[in-house]
C-alpha positions as a Markdown table, in Angstrom:
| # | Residue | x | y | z |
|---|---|---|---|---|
| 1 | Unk | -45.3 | 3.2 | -6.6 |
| 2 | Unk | -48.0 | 5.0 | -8.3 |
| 3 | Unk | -47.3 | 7.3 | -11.5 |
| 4 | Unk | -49.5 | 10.4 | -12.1 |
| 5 | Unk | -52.7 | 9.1 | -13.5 |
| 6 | Unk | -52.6 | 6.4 | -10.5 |
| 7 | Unk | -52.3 | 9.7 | -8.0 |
| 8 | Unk | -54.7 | 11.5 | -9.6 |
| 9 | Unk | -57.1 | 8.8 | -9.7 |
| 10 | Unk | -56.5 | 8.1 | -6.4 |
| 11 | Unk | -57.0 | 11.7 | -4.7 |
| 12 | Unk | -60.4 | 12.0 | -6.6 |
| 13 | Unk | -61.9 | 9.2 | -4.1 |
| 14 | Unk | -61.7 | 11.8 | -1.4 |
| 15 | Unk | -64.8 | 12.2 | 0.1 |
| 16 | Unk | -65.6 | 15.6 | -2.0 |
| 17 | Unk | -63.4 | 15.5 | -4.5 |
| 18 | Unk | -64.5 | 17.5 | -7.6 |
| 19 | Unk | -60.8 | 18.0 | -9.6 |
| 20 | Unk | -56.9 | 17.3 | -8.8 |
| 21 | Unk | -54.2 | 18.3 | -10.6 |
| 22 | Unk | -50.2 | 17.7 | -10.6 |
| 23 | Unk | -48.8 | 21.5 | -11.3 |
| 24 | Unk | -45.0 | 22.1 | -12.0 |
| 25 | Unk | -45.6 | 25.5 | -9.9 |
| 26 | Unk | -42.0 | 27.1 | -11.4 |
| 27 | Unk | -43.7 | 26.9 | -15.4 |
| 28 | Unk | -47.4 | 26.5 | -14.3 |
| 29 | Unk | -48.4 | 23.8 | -16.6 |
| 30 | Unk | -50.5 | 21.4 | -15.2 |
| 31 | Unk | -48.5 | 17.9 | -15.8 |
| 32 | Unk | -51.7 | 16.0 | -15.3 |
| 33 | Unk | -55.4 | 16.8 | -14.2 |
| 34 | Unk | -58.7 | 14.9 | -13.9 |
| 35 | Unk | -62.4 | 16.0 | -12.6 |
| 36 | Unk | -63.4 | 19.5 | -13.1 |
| 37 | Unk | -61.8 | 23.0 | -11.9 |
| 38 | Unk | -63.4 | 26.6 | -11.5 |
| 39 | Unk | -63.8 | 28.4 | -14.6 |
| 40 | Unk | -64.0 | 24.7 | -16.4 |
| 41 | Unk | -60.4 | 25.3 | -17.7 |
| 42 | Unk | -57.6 | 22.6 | -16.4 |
| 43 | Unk | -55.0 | 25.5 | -17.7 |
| 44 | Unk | -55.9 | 28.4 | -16.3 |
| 45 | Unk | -56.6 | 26.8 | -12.6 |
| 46 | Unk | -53.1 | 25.1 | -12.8 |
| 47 | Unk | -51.5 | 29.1 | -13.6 |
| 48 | Unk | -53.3 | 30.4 | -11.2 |
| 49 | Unk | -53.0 | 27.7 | -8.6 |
| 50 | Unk | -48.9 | 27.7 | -9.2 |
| 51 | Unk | -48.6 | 31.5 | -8.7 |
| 52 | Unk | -49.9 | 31.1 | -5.1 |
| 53 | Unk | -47.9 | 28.3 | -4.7 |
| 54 | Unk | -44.9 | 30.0 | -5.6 |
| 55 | Unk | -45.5 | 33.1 | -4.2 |
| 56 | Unk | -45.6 | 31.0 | -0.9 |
| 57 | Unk | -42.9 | 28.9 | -1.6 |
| 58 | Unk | -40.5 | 31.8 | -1.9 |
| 59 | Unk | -41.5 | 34.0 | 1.2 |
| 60 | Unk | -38.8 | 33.1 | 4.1 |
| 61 | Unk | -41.8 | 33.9 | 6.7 |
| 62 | Unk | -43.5 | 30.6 | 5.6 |
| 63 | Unk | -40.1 | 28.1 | 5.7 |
| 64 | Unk | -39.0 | 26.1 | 8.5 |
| 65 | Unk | -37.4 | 27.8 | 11.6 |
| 66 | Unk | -34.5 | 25.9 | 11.6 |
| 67 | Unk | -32.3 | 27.7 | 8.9 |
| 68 | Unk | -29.7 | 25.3 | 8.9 |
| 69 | Unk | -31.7 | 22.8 | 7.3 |
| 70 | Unk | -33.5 | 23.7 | 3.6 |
| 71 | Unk | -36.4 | 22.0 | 3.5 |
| 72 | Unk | -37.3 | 21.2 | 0.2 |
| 73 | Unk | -39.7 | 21.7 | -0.7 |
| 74 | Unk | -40.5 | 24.4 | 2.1 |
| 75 | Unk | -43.5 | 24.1 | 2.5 |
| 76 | Unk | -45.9 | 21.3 | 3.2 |
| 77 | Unk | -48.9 | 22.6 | 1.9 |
| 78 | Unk | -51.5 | 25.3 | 1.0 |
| 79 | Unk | -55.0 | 25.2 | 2.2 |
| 80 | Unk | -57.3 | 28.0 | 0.3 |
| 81 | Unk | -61.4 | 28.1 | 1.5 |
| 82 | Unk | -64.2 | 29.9 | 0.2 |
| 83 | Unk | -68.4 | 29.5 | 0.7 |
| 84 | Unk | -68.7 | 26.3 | -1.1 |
| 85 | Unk | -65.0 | 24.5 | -1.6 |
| 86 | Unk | -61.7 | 23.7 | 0.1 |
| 87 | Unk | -58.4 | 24.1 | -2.7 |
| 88 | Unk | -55.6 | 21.6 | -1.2 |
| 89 | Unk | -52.1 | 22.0 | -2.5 |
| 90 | Unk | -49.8 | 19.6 | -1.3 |
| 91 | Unk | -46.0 | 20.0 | -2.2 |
| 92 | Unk | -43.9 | 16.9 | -3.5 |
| 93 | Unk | -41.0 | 16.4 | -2.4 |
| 94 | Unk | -38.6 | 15.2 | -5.9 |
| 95 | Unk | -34.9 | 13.6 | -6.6 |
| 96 | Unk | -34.9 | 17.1 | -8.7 |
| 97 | Unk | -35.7 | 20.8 | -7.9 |
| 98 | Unk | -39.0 | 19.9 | -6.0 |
| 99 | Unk | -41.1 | 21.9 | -7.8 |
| 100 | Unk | -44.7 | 20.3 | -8.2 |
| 101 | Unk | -47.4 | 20.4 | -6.3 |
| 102 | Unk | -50.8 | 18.2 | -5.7 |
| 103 | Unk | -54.0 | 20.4 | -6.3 |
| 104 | Unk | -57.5 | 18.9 | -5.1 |
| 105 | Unk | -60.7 | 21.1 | -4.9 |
| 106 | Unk | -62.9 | 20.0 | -2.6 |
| 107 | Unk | -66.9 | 20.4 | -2.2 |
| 108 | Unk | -66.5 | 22.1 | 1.4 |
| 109 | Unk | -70.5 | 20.4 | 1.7 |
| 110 | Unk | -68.9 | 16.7 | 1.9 |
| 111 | Unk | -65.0 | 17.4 | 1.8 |
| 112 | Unk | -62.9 | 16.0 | 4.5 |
| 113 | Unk | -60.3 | 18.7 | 4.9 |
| 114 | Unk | -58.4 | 16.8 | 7.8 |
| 115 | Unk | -58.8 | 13.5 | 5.8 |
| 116 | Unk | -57.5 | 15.2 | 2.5 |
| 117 | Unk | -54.3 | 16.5 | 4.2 |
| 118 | Unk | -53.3 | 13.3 | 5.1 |
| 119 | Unk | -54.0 | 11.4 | 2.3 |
| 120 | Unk | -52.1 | 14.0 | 0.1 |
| 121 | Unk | -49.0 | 13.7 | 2.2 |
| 122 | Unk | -49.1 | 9.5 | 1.8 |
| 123 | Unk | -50.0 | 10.2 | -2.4 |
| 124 | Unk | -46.8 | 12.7 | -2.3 |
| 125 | Unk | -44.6 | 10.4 | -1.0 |
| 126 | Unk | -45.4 | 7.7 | -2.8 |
| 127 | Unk | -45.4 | 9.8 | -6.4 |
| 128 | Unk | -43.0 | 8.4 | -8.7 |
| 129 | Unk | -42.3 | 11.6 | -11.5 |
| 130 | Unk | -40.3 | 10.5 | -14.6 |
């Protein structure tokens, strides 16, 4: 069961890869990072990154249709493009109140998006926090 370092290191040998964080998206602090992020501040793309992810997070139009059951988190992930990079955030599922997320920047040039997703999901599941 890897711990955060072992996650991180581990999502930055995605074909692509140029930064991943772990983000508590409720306080915005980045609880680990590694590579590089846009504006070259760890900080700032972990704030920024956790107010989309909890802007999403909270909208009922992007939760499961099954009301019954509360997903938790809600949502699986986030997938942001632009010209020249992919932004992956991939929720974790915790024994707590679920509320970190896995954030990889991808060159869009050599990225795997499909490839990303799925490894993601296996890193979340495996994350051990604590």
């Amino acid at each position: 069961m890897p711990g955060i370092d072992e996650c991180l290191l581990e999502a930055m040998r995605l074909p692509g890869a140029r930064g991943a964080a772990l983000v508590d998206w409720t306080s915005g602090l980045a609880l680990g990072t590694v590579g590089e992020f846009p504006g070259g501040d760890h900080e700032a793309a972990a704030a920024e990154a956790a107010e989309v992810a909890r802007l999403t997070a909270e909208q009922r139009a992007f939760t499961p249709d099954d009301a019954g059951e509360q997903a938790d988190p809600p949502v699986e992930d986030l997938i942001i493009s632009n010209r020249d990079s992919y932004h992956v955030l991939r929720f974790v599922p915790t024994s707590f109140d679920s509320s970190v997320f896995l954030h990889v920047w991808l060159a869009r040039s050599d990225g795997n998006l499909a490839l990303a997703r799925i490894r993601l999901g296996e890193m979340a599941g495996r994350l051990v926090l604590g």
